[in-house]
N, C-alpha and C positions, 0 to 999 in steps of 0.2 A: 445395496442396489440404488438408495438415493442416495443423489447427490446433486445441491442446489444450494445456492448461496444463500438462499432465503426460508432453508428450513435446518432444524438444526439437527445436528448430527449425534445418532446411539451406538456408540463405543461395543456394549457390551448387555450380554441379557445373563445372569443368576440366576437358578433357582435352588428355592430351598423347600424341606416339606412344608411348610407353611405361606412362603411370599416369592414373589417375584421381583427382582430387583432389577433394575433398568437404569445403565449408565451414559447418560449424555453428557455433550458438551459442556461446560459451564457459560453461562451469558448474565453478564450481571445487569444487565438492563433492566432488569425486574417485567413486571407485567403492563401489559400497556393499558388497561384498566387503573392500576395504581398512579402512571402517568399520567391518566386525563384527568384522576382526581387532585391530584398533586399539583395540577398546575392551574385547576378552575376553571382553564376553558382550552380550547385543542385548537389552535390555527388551520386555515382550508390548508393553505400549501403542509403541512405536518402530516394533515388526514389525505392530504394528494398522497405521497410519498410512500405511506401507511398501506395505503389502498392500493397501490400500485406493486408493490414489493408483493404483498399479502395475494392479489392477484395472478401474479407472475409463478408462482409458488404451487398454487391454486391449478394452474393450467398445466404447469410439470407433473405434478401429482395425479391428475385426472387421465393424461396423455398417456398414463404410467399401469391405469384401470384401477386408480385408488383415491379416495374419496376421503375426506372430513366431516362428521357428524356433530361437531359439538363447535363449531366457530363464535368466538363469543371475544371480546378484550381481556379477560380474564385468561383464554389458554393461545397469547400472544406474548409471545416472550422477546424481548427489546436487548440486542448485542450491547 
């Protein structure tokens, strides 16, 4: 049911008696915590872009009666 340019997309759900497997897209952007580290310091227009994308996303989602508890750079995954 989502579908948004700015969130990524889960293929498929597993279950096993033990785990749950969860199949997304791949995005090799890595994390966007690992990019602020990586680069020493984050440009405003970078964090414009960030923020903006991340918002747009935000507003789909909620529009949708679904919510994000754990927003952090760490669970920002970078295409």
């Amino acid at each position: 049911m989502i579908n948004h340019e700015n969130i990524i997309k889960m293929y498929e759900v597993y279950e096993s008696d033990k785990y749950i497997h969860l199949v997304f897209e791949y995005l090799e952007g890595g994390e966007l915590f690992e990019r602020i580290k990586s680069k020493g310091s984050y440009q405003e227009k970078d964090a414009m872009n960030v923020m903006k994308n991340l918002l747009l996303a935000l507003d789909y989602l909620h529009n949708m009666g679904i919510i994000h508890r754990d927003l952090k750079p760490e669970n920002l995954i970078l295409a």
